[in-house]
N, C-alpha and C positions, 0 to 999 in steps of 0.2 A: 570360503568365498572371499573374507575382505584379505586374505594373503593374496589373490587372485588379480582384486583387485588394484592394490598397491603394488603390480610386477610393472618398471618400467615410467617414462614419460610420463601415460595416463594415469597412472598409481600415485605419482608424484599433484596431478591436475587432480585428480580426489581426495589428495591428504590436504591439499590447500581447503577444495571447499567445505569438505569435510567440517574445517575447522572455522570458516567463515561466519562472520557473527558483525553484522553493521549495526554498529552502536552510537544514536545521534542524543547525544546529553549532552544540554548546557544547562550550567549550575554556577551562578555567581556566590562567594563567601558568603557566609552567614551578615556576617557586619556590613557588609555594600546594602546601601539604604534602598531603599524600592526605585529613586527613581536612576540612581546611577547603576542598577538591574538589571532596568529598564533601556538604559543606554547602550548599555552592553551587549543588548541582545539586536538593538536595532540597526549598530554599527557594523554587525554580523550578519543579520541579514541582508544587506545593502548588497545590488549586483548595479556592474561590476563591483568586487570587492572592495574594499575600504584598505590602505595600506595597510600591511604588516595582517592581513586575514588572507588566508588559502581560499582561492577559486574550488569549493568545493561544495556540492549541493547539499552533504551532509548538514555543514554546519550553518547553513543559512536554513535547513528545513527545521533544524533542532530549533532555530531561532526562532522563529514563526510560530510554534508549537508553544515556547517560553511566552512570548508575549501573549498568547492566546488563553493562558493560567494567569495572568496578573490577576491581582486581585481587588488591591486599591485604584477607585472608580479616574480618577484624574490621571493616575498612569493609564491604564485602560484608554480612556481619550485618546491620551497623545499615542499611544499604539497604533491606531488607526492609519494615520495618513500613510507611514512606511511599509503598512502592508498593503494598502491599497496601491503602492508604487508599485509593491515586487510584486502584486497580481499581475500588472499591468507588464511586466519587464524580465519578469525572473524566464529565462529556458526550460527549466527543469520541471517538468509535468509534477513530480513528487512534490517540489516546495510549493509549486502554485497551489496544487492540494491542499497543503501543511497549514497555506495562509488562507485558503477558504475555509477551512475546518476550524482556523484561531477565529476568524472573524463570526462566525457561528457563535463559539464558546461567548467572544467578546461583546455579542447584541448589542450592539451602538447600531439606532437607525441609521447615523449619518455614514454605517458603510455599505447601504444598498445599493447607491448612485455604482460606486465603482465593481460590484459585484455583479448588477447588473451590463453594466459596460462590457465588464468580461464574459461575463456567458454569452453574449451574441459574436465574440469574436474566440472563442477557448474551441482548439481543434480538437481536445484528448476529453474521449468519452467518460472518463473515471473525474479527473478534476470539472468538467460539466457537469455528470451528478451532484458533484458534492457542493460547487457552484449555487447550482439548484436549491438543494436542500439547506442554504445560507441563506438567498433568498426567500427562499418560503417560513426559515424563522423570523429573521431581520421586518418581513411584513407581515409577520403575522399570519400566515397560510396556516392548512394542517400539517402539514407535509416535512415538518420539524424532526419526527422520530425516529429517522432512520433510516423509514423503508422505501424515499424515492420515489414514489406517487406514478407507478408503473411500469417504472423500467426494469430491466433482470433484475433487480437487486431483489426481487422476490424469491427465493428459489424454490418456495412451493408449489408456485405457477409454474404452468409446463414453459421449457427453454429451448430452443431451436435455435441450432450453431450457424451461423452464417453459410454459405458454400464459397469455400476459398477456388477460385479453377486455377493457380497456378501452385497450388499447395505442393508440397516437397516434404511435410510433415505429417503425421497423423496423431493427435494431443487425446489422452482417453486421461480424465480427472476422478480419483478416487471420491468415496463418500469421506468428511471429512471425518477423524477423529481429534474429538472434543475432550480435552483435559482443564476445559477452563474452571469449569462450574456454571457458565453460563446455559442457557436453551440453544438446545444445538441450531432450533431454526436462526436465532440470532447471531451465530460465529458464521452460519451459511452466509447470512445477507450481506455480512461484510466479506465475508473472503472470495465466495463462487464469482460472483459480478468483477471484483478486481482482478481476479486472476485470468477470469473469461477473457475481459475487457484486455489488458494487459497482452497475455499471448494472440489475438485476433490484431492487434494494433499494431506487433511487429510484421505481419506480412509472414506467407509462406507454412503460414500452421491453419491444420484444418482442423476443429476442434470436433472432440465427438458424439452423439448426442449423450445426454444423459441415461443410465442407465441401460446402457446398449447390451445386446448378447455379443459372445465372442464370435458365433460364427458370422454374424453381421459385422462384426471388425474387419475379421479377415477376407472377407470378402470383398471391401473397400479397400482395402490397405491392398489387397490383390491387385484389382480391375483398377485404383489410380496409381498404383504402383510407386507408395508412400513407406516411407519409413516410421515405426511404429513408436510411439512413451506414452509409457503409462505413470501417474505423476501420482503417486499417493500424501496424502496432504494432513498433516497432523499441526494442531497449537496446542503449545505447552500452557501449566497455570498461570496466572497471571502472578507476575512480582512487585511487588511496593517496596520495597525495602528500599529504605532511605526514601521515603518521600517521593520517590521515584516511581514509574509506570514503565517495565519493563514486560514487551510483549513477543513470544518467540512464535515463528510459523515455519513446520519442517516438510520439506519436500522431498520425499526420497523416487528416486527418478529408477524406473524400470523399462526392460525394451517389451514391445507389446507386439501383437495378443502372448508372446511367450512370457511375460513377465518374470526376466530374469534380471537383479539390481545391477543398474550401474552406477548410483552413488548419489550421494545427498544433497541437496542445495539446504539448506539453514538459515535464514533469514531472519535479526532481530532489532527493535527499535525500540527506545527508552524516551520517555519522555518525562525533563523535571517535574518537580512541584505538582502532583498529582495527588489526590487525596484515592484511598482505597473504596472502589465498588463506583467508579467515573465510569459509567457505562458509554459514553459519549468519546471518551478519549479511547477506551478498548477500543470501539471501532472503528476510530477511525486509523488506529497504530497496526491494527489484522490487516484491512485492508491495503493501507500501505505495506507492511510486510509482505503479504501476497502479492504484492503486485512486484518487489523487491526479488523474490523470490521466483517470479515469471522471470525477471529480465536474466539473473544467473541461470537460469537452465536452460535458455535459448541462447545463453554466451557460451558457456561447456560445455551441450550436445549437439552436435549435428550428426 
């Protein structure tokens, strides 16, 4: 099958993603003191960019992630006001994520004012959650652990896909396979909601209920007369090494209801200075992965 695959242009579009791997790590020297770290990571996150830094969401999302690990409380402080700008400023649905999820880590009340600012005007339903769940630490809510205080991020609760009526896709999501060591319900709550969220947010995918039968597929995919993937979704173990939080989420993309492969999206994201069993950083590196992971397979299949 993967000779099959690799015949040709498209063989050529598979051996790329095949091999695709987005790796966001920023890591200043060991000797750079905390607060010139600190600097470093802020001059990087800065949009527009800061001269002589690449316009790239990567390394402004790695940076937000870095500040969000500081550790000494006075850096910590001065963290604050530049992610509360790039809340405020950044394009990039992922980084505005990256800096809602540092401001979490960072629990400084004094970053409510601008987290709240931004959940009233933040259009992307994945960075509102996690907006959300910032909020409800930063004040002290319950609603700190993870699970979003109602929204899909549940996926034990029953889920019902929007109805897309101009749909041209038809999205069927495997059950995940879990190599983390974590509880599977907990790689669920991260990964299902962002991916959901993620592919519903580009337009023109119909997502499909959970758990469906095939002949209930086909019979949609019939009568809307949609083109069919089925996206089976796997995360690999978690990697520390080097002090590091490297988290992989693999998509191997099939055409549906016949499920025959057409090739893999691989999505991965590292995040420094992370100490091993940060359940808090797992989650939120799956989810973004997942959502990483949406965006390549609705860029390489139509």
């Amino acid at each position: 099958m993967l000779s099959t695959l690799m015949n040709g242009k498209r063989g050529l579009a598979l051996a790329w993603m095949m091999g695709l791997s987005v790796l966001l790590l920023v890591a200043a020297p060991s000797r750079v003191h905390a607060e010139d770290r600190t600097q470093f990571l802020i001059t990087r996150l800065q949009y527009p960019p800061a001269a002589g830094v690449a316009d790239d969401f990567r390394i402004r999302t790695s940076a937000a992630l870095g500040l969000g690990s500081l550790a000494d409380v006075a850096e910590r402080d001065k963290a604050i006001t530049p992610l509360c700008q790039s809340l405020s400023s950044d394009p990039s649905d992922i980084v505005r994520q990256s800096v809602a999820a540092a401001l979490k880590r960072l629990n400084r009340p004094s970053a409510a004012s601008c987290v709240r600012n931004r959940l009233a005007n933040e259009g992307n339903a994945q960075v509102k959650m996690q907006l959300q769940r910032t909020l409800d630490a930063l004040e002290g809510s319950s609603g700190s652990g993870g699970g979003g205080g109602g929204s899909p991020a549940s996926s034990s609760g029953p889920w019902t896909p929007k109805f897309v009526q101009n749909a041209r896709y038809y999205v069927a999501i495997s059950a995940i396979t879990n190599n983390t060591g974590r509880p599977i319900e907990e790689v669920e709550r991260a990964i299902l909601p962002a991916l959901r969220g993620k592919i519903e947010s580009l337009g023109g995918y119909q997502l499909a209920p959970a758990k469906e039968g095939m002949d209930a597929a086909r019979a949609t995919i019939s009568k809307r007369k949609l083109k069919g993937y089925y996206l089976a979704i796997s995360v690999e173990k978690f990697d520390y090494a080097g002090g590091n939080l490297r988290v992989r989420v693999k998509c191997a993309v099939f055409d549906y209801p016949g499920k025959n492969l057409r090739g893999e999206v691989p999505a991965g994201l590292t995040q420094a200075g992370v100490r091993p069993g940060d359940h808090s950083a797992e989650q939120n590196l799956m989810g973004m992965a997942a959502e990483r992971a949406a965006e390549l397979f609705a860029q390489n299949f139509q």
